[in-house]
C-alpha positions as CSV (number, residue, x, y, z in Angstrom):
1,X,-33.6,32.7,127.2
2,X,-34.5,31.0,124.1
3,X,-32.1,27.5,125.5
4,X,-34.1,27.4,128.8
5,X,-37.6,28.3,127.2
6,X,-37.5,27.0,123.7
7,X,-40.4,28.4,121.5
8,X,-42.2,30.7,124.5
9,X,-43.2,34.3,123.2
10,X,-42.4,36.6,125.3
11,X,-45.8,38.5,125.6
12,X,-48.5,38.7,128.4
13,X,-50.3,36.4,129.9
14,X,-46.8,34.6,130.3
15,X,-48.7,31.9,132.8
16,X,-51.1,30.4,129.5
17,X,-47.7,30.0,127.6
18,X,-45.9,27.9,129.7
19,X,-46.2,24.5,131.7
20,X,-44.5,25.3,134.7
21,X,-45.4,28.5,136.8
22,X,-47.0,30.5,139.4
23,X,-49.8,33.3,139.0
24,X,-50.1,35.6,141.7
25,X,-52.1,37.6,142.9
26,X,-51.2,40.9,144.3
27,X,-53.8,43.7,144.6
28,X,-56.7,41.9,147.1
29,X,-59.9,43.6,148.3
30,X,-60.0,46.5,145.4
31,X,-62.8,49.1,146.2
32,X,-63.0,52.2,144.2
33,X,-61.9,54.1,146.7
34,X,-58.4,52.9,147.4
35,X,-57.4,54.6,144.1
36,X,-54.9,56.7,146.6
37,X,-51.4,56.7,147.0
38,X,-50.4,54.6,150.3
39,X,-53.9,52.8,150.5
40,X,-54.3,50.0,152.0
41,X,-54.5,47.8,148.4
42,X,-51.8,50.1,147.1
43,X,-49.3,48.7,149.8
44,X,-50.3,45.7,149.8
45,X,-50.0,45.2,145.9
46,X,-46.5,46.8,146.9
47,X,-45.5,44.6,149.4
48,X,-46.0,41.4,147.5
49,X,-44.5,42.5,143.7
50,X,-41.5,43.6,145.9
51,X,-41.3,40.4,148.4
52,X,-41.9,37.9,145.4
53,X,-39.1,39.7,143.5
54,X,-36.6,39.6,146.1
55,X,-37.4,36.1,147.3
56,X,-36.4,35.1,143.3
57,X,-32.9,37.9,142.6
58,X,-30.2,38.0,144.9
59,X,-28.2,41.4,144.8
60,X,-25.3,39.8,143.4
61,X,-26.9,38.0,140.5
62,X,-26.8,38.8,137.3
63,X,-30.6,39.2,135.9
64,X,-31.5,40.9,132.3
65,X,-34.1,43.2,131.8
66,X,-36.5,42.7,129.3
67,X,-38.8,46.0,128.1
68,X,-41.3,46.3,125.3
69,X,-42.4,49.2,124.1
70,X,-45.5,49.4,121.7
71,X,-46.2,52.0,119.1
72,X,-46.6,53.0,115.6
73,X,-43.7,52.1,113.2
74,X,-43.4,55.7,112.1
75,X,-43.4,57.3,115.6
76,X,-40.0,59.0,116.0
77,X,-40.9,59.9,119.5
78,X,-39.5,56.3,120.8
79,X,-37.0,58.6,123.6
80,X,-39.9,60.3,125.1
81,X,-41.2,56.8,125.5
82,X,-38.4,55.7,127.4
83,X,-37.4,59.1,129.2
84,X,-38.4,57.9,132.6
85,X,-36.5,54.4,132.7
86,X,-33.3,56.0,133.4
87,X,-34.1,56.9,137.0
88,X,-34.5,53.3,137.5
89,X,-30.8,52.1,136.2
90,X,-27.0,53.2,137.3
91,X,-26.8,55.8,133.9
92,X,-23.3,53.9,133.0
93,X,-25.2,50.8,132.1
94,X,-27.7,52.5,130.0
95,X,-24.9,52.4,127.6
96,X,-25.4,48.6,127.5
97,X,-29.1,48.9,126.4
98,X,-29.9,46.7,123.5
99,X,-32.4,47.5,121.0
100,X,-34.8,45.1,119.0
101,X,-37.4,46.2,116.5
102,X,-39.8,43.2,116.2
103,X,-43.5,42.5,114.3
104,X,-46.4,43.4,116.7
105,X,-45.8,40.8,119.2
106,X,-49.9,41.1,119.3
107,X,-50.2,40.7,115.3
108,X,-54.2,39.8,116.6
109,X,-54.6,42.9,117.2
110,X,-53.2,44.6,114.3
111,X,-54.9,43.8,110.9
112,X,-53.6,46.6,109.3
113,X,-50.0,46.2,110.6
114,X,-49.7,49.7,111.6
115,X,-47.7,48.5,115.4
116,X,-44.3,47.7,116.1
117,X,-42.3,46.4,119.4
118,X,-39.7,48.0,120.7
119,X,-37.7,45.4,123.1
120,X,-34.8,46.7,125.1
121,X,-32.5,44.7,126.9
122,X,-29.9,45.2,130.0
123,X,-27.9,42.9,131.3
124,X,-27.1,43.5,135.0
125,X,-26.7,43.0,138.4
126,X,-29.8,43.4,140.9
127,X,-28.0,45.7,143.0
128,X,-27.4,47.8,140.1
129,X,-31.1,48.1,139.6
130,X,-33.6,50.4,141.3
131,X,-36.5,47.8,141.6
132,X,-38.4,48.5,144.4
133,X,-39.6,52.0,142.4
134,X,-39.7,50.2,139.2
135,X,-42.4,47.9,140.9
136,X,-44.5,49.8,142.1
137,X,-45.1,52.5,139.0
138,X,-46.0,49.2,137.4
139,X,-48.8,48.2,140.1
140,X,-49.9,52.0,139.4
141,X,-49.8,52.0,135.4
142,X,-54.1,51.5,136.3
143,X,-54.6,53.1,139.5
144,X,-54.2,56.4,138.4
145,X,-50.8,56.9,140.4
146,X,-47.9,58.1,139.6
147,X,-44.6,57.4,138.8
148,X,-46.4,55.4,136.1
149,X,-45.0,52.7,133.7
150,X,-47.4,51.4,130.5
151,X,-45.2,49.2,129.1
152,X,-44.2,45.7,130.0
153,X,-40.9,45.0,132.2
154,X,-39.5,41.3,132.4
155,X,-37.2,40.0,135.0
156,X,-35.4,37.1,133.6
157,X,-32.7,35.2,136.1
158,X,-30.1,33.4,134.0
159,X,-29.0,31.2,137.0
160,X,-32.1,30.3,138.8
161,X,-33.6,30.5,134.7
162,X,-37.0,32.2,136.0
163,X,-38.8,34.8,134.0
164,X,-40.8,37.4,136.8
165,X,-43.2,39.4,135.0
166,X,-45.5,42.1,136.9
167,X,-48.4,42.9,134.7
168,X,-50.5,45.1,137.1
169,X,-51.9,45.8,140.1
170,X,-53.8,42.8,140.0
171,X,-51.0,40.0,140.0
172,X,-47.6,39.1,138.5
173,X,-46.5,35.4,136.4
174,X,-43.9,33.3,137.7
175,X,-42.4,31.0,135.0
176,X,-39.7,28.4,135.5
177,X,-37.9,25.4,133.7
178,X,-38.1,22.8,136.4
179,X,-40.7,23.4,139.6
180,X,-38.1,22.5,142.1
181,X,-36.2,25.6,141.0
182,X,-39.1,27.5,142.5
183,X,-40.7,25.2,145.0
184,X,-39.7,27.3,148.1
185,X,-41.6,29.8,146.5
186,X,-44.5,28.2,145.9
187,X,-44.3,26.7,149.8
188,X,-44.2,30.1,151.4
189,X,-46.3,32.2,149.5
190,X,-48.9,29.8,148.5
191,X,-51.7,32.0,150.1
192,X,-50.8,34.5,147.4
193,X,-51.7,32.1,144.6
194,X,-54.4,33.1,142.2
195,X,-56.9,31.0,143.1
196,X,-58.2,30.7,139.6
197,X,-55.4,28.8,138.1
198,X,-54.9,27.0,142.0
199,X,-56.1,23.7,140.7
200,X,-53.8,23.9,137.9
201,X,-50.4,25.4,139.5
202,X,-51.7,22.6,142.5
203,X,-50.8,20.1,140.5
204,X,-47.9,21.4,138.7
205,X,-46.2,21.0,142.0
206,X,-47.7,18.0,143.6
207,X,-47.6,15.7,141.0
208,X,-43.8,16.4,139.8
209,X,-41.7,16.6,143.2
């Protein structure tokens, strides 16, 4: 990661930390009371995290996965943490899990330097993954829903050299090293675009292709 996106952080909000991407938006029309499972914003938060993933990862690529974990640096409960990834993984490739311990990756935040990161990494193929679950307890993390995930997932794609990060119900960050690598994208799912950052991401792609 580090050749194709020298001196990024890897931390939320990914689309503020780089010069080329996307921010979309996934969860549209929220009212209070579509906190249900199978509501109407529920499914369609669904349907986009899931299309927008499999429009970026073929099943035969190989992708890492990229999970941080937050919490204190003398919790010793880190496997309870972690004890519902699993059901999103073949078990054999668990034993390819990587483990990182790094600073706070929001030092901001911590003054008294209490927090720690916990980054795990897997190396695998899509097919080998269970992401169409794995989305969608992220889009619930706030809705009350569950399966439930708190902790932040990455989708990095070595050959295509995207990073596909869903943050929550409310939309996902689509960072690349060129934009004709993700042009297509941008094309056929351009009603999707946050239109916040429009202007910005408008121009990204105009101006260079």
């Amino acid at each position: 990661m580090h050749e194709n996106y020298p001196h990024l952080q890897l931390r939320p909000p990914l689309f503020y930390s780089w010069d080329i991407g996307i921010r979309f938006e996934l969860g549209v029309d929220w009212k209070n009371e579509y906190h249900y499972l199978n509501s109407p914003y529920v499914l369609g938060c669904y349907k986009r995290a899931i299309t927008l993933f499999e429009a970026l990862h073929v099943p035969h690529e190989e992708i890492f996965v990229v999970m941080d974990i937050h919490d204190l640096k003398n919790n010793r409960n880190l496997k309870r943490k972690l004890r519902n990834f699993p059901r999103y993984v073949n078990k054999s490739l668990l034993l390819k899990l990587k483990h990182e311990a790094l600073p706070y990756i929001f030092p901001e935040d911590d003054e008294d330097g209490k927090l720690i990161t916990h980054r795990f990494t897997l190396q695998c193929k899509t097919s080998d993954f269970n992401y169409i679950p794995l989305l969608k307890a992220i889009c619930n993390q706030d809705l009350g829903l569950k399966p439930r995930i708190y902790y932040d997932v990455y989708f990095i794609n070595s050959h295509r050299k995207t990073i596909f990060h869903v943050y929550d119900d409310r939309g996902c960050d689509l960072l690349a090293t060129s934009p004709a690598t993700i042009k297509d994208i941008y094309e056929k799912h351009n009603d999707w675009i946050l239109d916040y950052d429009r202007a910005k991401i408008d121009k990204v792609f105009n101006t260079t292709l």
